[in-house]
C-alpha positions as CSV (number, residue, x, y, z in Angstrom):
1,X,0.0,0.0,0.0
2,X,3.0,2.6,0.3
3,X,3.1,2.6,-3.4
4,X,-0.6,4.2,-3.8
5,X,0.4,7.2,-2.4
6,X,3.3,8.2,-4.8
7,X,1.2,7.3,-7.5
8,X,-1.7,9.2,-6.6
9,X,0.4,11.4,-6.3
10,X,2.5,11.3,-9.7
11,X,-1.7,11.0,-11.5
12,X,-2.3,13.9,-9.9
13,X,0.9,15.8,-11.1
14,X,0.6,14.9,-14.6
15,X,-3.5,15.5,-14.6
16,X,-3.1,18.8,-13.8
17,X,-0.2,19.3,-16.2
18,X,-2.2,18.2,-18.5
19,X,-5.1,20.0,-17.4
20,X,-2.8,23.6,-17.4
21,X,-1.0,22.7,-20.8
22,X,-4.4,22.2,-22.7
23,X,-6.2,25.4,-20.9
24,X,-3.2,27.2,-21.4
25,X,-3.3,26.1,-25.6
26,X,-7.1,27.2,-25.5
27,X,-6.1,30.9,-23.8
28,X,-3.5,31.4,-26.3
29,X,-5.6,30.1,-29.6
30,X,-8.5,32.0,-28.3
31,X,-5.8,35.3,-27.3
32,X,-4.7,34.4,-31.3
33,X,-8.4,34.2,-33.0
34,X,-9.1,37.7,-31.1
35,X,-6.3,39.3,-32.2
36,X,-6.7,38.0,-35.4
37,X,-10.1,39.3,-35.9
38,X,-9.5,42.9,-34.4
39,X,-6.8,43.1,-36.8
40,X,-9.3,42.3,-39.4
41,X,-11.6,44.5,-38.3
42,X,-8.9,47.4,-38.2
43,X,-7.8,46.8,-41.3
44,X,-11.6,46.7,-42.8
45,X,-12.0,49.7,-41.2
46,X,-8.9,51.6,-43.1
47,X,-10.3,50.0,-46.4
48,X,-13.7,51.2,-46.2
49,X,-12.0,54.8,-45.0
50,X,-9.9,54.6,-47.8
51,X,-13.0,53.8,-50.1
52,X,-15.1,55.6,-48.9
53,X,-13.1,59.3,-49.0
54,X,-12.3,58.6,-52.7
55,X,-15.7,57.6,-53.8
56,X,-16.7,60.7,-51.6
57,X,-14.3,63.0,-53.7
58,X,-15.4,61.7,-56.8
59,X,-19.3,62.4,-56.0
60,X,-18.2,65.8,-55.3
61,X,-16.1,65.8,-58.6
62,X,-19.5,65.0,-60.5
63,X,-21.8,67.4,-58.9
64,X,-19.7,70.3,-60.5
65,X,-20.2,68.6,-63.9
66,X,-20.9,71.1,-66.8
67,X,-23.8,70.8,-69.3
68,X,-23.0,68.7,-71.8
69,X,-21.8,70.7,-75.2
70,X,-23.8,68.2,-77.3
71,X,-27.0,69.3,-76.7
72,X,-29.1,70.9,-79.3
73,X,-30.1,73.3,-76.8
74,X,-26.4,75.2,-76.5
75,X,-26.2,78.0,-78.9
76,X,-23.3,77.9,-81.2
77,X,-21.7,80.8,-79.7
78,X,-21.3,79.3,-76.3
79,X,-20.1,75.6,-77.5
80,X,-16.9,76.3,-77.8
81,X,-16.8,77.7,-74.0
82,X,-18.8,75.1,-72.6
83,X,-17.0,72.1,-74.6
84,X,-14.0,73.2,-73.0
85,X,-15.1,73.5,-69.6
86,X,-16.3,70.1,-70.4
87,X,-13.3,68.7,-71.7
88,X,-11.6,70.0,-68.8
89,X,-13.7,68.6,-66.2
90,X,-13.1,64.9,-67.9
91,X,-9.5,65.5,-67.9
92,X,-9.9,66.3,-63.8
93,X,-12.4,63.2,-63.5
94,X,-9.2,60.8,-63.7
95,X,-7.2,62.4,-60.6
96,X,-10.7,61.3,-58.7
97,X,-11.1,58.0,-60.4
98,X,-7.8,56.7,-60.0
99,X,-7.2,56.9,-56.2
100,X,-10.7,54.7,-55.9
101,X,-9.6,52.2,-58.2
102,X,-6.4,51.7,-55.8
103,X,-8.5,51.9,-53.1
104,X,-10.8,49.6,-54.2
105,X,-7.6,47.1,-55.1
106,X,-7.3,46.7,-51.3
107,X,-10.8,45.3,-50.8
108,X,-9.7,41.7,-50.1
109,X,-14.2,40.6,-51.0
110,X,-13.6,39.9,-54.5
111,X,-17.5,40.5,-55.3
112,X,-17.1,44.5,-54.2
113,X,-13.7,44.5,-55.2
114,X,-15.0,43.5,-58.9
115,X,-18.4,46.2,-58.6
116,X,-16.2,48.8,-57.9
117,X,-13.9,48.9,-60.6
118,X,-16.4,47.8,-63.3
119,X,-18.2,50.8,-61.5
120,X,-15.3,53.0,-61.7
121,X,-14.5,51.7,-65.4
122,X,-18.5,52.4,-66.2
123,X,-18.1,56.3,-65.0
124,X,-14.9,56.4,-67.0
125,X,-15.6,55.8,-70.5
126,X,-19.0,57.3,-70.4
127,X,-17.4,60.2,-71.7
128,X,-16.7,58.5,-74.9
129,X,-20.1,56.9,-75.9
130,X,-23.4,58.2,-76.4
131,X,-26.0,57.8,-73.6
132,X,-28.9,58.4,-75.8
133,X,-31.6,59.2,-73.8
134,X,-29.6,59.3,-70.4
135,X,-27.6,62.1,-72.5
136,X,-29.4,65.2,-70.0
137,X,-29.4,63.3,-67.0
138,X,-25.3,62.0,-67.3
139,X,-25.1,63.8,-63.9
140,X,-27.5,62.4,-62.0
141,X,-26.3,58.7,-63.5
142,X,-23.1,58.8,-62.6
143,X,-23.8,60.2,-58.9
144,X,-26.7,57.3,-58.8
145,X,-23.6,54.9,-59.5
146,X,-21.3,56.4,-57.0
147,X,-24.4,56.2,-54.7
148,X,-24.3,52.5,-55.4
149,X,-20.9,51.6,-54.9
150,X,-21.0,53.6,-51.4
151,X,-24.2,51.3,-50.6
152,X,-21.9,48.6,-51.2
153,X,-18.9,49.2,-49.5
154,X,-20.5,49.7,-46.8
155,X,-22.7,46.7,-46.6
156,X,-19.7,45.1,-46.9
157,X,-18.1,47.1,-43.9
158,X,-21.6,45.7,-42.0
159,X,-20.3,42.0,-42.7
160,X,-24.1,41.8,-44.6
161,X,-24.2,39.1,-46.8
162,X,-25.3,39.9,-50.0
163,X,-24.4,43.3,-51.5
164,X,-27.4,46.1,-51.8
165,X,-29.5,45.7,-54.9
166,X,-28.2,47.9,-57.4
167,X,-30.2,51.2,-58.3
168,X,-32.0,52.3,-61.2
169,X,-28.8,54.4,-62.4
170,X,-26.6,51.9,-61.6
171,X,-27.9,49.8,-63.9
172,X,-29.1,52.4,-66.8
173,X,-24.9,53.0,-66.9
174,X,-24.2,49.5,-67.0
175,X,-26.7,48.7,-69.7
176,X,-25.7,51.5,-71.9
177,X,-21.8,50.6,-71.4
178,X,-22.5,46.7,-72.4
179,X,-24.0,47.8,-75.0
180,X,-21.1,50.3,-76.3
181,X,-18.8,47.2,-75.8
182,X,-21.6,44.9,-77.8
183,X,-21.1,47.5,-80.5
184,X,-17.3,47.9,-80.2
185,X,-16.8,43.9,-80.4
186,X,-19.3,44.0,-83.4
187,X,-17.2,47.0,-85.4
188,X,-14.7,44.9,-85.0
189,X,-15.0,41.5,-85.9
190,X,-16.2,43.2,-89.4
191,X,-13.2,45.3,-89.8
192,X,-11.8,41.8,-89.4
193,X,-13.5,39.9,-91.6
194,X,-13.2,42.8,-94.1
195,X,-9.4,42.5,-94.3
């Protein structure tokens, strides 16, 4: 019987051990996992600051949009005047675009990451083709796009989990740029079947 003692004793030792080592392991993986997570949350936090300024700048950009020269409203004297004030705002457009594209490269969601650069790319080459009907209201389409994207980023920011239905501007500008690239890929498979 003197040997139960030292072994109750030596169980004992190596329970707790035991015990200490695996609530120790659990502390630290759990210390890990919450550090991890505030880190992700900081750094989500930075993105969507980041985002969010630029697309706030470039909303700003667009509300001091000119008419647009190519209506058949603008008397010939002033077309000149306005077409360069119009030019000149477009040129400007690409200091606000760019920084939100690199923003929106550091959105590690490849879904928003995606929307807002085809957004961005959307608001970018309306300039060169012909919104039809949406020609007056270019303004308003663009901000209704920039709207969107802030919608989104945000949403995103929430941890929602599915992005905000897009807008009726939105997706006027992404109809009429689908189709400008329909028409572009059209042009030129002829000119290439023609040569």
């Amino acid at each position: 019987m003197d040997w139960l003692t030292p072994l109750t004793g030596f169980v004992g030792v190596v329970v707790g051990a035991a015990t200490s080592y695996v609530s120790t392991h659990q502390t630290q993986k759990q210390q890990l996992a919450d550090a991890r997570l505030a880190r992700d949350e900081a750094e989500r936090a930075a993105v969507v600051a980041a985002n969010a300024q630029a697309l706030t700048a470039l909303l700003s950009h667009i509300r001091n949009m000119p008419p647009d020269s190519s209506l058949p409203e603008v008397q010939r004297a002033e077309y000149e005047q306005l077409f360069a004030r119009e030019e000149a705002w477009w040129n400007e457009m690409l200091e606000y675009i760019e920084p939100a594209r690199v923003a929106a490269l550091e959105v590690r969601n490849e879904e928003l990451r995606t929307l807002i650069v085809d957004g961005l790319t959307w608001i970018h080459d309306c300039h060169y083709f012909d919104l039809g009907l949406y020609q007056r209201s270019r303004e308003w389409m663009l901000m209704g796009t920039v709207h969107h994207l802030i919608a989104c980023v945000f949403s995103w920011r929430r941890g929602d989990t599915a992005m905000p239905e897009p807008n009726g501007r939105y997706k006027r500008l992404k109809e009429v740029w689908e189709y400008e690239e329909e028409v572009r890929r059209i042009e030129a498979a002829e000119r290439e079947a023609a040569q």
